[in-house]
C-alpha positions in Angstrom: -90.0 17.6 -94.8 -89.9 19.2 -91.0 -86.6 18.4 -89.2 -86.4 17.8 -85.5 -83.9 21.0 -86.0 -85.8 23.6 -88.3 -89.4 23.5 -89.9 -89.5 23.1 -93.8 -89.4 26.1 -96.2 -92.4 27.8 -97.2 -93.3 29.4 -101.2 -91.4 32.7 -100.4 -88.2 30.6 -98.5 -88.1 28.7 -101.4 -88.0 31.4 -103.6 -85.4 33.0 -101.5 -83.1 30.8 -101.8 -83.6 30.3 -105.0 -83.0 33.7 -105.4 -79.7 33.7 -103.3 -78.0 30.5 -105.6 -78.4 31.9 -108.7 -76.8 35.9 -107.9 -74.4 33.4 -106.3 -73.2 31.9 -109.6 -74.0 34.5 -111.3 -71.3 36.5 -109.3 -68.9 33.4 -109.2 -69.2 33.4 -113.3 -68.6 37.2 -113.1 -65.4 36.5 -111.5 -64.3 33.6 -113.3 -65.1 35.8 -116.4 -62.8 38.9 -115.1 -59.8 36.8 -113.8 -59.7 35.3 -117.2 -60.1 38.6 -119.1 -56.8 39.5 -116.7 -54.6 36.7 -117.5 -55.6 36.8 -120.9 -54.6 40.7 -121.1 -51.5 40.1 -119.8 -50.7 36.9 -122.1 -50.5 34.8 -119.0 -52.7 32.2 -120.7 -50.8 31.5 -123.6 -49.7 27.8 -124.3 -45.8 28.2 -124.2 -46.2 29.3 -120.7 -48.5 26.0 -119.6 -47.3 23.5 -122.1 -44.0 22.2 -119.4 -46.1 21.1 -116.9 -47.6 18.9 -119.9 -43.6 17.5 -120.3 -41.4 15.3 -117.8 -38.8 17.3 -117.3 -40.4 20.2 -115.5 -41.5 17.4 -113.2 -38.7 15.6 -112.0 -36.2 18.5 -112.2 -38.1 20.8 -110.3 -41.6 19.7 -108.6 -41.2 16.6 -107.6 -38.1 16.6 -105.8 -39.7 19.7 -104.1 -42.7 17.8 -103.1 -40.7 15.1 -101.6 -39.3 17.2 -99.7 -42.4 18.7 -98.3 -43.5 15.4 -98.1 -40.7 14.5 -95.8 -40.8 17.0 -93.7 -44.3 16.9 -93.2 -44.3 13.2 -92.2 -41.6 13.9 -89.7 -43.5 16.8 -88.4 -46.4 15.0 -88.0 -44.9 11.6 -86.7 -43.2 13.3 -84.1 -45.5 16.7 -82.7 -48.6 14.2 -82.4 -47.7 11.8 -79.7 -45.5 15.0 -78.3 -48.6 17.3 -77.9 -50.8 14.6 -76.5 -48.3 14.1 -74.0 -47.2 17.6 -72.8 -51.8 17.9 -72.8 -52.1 14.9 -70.6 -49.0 16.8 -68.4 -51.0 19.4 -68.2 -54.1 18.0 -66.8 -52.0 16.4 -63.8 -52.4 16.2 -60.3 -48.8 16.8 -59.8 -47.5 20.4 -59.7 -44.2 19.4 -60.4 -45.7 17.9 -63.4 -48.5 20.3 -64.5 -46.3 23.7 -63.9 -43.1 23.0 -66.6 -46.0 20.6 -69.1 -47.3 24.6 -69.3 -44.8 26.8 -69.3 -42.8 24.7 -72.2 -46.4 24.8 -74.1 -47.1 28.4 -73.6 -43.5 29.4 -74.1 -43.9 27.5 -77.8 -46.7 28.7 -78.5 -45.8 32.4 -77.8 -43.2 32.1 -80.8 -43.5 32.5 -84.7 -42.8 29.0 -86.5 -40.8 30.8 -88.7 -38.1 32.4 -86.0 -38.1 28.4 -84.3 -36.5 27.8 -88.1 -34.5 29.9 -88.0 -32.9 29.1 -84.4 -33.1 25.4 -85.1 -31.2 25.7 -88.1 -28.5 28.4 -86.4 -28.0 26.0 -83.3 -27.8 22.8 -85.3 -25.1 24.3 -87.9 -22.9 25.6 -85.0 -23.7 22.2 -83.1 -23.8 19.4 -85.4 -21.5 17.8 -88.5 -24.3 17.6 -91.1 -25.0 18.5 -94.6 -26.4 21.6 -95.9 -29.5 19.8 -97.0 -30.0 17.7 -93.7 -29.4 20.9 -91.9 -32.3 22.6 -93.6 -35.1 19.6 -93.1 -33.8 19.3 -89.6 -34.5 22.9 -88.9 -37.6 22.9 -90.3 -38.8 19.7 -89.0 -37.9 21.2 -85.9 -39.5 24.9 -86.0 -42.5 22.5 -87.3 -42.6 20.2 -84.6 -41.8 22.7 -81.4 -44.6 24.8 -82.4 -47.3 22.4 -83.6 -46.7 20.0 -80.6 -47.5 23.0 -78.3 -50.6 24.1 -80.4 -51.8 20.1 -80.8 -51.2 19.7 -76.4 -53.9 22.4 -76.0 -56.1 20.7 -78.4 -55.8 17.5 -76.8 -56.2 19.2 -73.3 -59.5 20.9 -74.3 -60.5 17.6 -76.2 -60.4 15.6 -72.4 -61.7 18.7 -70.8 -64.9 18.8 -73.1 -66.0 15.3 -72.1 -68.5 15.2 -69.7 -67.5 14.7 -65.8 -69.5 11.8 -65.4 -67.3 9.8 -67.5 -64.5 10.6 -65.0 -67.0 9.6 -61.7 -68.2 6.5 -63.3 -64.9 5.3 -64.1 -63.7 6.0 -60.5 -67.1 4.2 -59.2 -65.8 1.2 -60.7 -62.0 1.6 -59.3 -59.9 2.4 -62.6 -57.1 4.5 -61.6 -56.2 7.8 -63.2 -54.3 6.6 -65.8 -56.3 4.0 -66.8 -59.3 6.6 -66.4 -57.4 8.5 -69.4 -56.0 5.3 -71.4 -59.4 3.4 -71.7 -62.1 6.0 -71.2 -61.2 9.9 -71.7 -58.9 9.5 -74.7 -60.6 7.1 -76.5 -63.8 9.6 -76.6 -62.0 12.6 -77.3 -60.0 11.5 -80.2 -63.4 12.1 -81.7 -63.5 15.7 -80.2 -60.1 16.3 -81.3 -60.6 15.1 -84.8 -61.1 18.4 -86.6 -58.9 20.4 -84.5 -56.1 17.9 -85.2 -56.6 17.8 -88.7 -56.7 21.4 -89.3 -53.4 21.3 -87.5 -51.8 19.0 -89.6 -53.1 21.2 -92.4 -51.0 24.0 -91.0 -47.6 22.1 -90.7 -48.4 21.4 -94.7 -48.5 24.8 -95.2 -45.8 25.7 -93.1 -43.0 23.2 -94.5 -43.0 26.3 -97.4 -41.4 28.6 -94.7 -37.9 26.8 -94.6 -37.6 27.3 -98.5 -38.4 31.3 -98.1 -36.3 32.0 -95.3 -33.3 28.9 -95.0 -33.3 27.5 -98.6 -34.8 24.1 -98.3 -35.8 22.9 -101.0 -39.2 21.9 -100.8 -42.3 22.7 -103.7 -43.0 26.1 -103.7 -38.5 26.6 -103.8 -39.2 24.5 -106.3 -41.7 26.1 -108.6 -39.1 29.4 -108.2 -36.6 27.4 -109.6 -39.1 26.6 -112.5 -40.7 29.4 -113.2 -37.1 31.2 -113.6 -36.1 28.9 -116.3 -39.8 28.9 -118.0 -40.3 32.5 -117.4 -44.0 31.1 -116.2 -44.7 32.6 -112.4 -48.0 32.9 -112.6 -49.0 29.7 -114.5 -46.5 27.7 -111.8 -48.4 29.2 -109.0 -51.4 27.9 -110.3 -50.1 24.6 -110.4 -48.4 24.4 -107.1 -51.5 25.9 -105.6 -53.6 22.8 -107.4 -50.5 20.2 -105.7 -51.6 21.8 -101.8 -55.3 21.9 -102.1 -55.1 18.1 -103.6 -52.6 17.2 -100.9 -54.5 18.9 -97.5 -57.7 17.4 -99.3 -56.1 14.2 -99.3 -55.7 14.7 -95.4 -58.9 16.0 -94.7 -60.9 13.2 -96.7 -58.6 10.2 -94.8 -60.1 12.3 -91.1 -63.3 12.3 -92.4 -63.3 8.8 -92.9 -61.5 7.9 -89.7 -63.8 9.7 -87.6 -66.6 8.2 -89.3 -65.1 5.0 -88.8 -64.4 5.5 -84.7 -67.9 7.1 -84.6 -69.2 3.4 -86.1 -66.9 2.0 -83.4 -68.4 2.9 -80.2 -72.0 2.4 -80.9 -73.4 0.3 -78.5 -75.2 -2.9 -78.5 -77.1 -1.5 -74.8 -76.4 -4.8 -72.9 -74.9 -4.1 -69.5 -72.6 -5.9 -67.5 -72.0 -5.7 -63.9 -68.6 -4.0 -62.5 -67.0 -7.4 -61.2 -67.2 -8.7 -65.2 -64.4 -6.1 -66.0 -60.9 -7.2 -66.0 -58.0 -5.6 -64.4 -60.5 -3.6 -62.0 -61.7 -3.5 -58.6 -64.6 -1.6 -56.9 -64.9 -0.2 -53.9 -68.1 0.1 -51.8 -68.5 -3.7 -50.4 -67.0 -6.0 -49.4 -67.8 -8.4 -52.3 -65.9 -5.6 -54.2 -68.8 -3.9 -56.9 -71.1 -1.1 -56.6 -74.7 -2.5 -57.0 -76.8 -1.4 -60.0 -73.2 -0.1 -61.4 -72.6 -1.5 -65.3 -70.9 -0.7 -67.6 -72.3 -1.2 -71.8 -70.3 -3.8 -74.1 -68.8 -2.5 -77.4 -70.3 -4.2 -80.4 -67.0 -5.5 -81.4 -66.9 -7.3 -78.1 -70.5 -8.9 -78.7 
């Protein structure tokens, strides 16, 4: 079947490919084949070393309470760097100087520095500043290192998301007298959450990933402290690697499945139904141009949810 995109394969494309998939899993089974030849050598497959994670106790003594954690800070992280980067990128699109200048020199300055040295500061400052437990200490650093880093990453996603949209969107909402802000509340934003969407999540990914950092370096207990713990009493590293790796892809796929769906779902969302209305039908605007306030042959197309 021809695509508007590429013409459909011929005998010898065909073949090709057919070609190409199987070396593929022929070479995936060779190295499915040789890692388990390697664990097996080294007696890393045996059942004593596999058969906790089959028990209770491995799980809430050690992985769960990790995974709380990570799922604590994470949330935090996430709560609090979103709105944060979308409103240091917004302060960096402004008209003001005395807005735009500091909105990118605190981004850039944040975005210069490792994550893992913001942990470490966080968690210096708030021990010599604050009255807290050790383990509130060590979520609040990390939450913190997390947040001051991925808020400055996620502000230049959301400034290239707004900047990506076409200019027209911009002129046509100024033909019909929104103001700047409601320029970026009801048109710009609204289109580039889409933009965004990937970007974002692959962020979010990241500050997953990253919550693993405080247990290395200032001892909070999140999973992969966690598995340590575990695999020291079960003498079973590599088998609790496994594991713990299996717990992070099933989490970040868990993240990336609920964007897919949401972006599917605001995609479905702004489909239009094509009928137009004219300028002075809008609420809460005014046009400029005449004096019966409206630019004629200016619209502007109804959502379907408003139909």
């Amino acid at each position: 079947m021809t695509s508007v995109l590429y013409d459909a394969p011929g005998p010898r494309a065909k073949r090709r490919n057919v070609i190409l998939t199987v070396t593929f899993v022929a070479l995936l089974a060779l190295l499915a084949w040789w890692l388990w030849r390697a664990l097996d050598s080294k007696n890393q497959l045996e059942w004593k070393l596999w058969e906790p994670f089959f028990t209770s106790q491995a799980w809430t003594t050690y992985l769960l309470p990790g995974l709380a954690n990570t799922l604590k800070a994470m949330g935090l992280s996430m709560v609090i760097a979103l709105p944060l980067g979308a409103l240091f990128g917004i302060a960096r699109l402004s008209d003001h100087l005395w807005v735009r200048i500091p909105a990118g020199a605190v981004v850039e300055f944040f975005r210069a520095i490792p994550v893992l040295l913001l942990m470490l500061f966080a968690n210096e400052v708030i021990a010599r500043s604050f009255d807290v437990t050790t383990d509130q200490r060590r979520l609040y650093a990390v939450v913190a290192g997390l947040v001051l880093y991925n808020a400055s990453v996620l502000a230049e996603v959301v400034r290239a998301g707004i900047l990506a949209l076409p200019k027209g969107q911009t002129e046509a909402a100024q033909a019909i007298g929104l103001r700047k802000g409601q320029t970026m509340s009801s048109i710009l934003l609204p289109q580039a959450v889409t933009v965004m969407l990937p970007a974002i999540v692959s962020q979010l990914v990241v500050i997953v990933k990253d919550t693993a950092l405080g247990g290395v370096m200032i001892g909070f207990t999140e999973l992969l402290s966690g598995r340590g713990t575990l695999a020291a009493v079960y003498a079973n590293p590599v088998p609790s690697f496994v594991v713990v790796a299996i717990i992070y892809i099933i989490l970040n796929f868990m993240i990336t499945s609920f964007a897919g769906w949401l972006e599917q779902r605001l995609r479905r969302g702004k489909k239009s139904t094509g009928a137009v209305i004219p300028p002075a039908a809008v609420g809460g605007t005014t046009a400029t141009g005449g004096e019966g306030g409206g630019v004629p042959g200016l619209g502007t197309y109804i959502d379907k949810k408003d139909t």
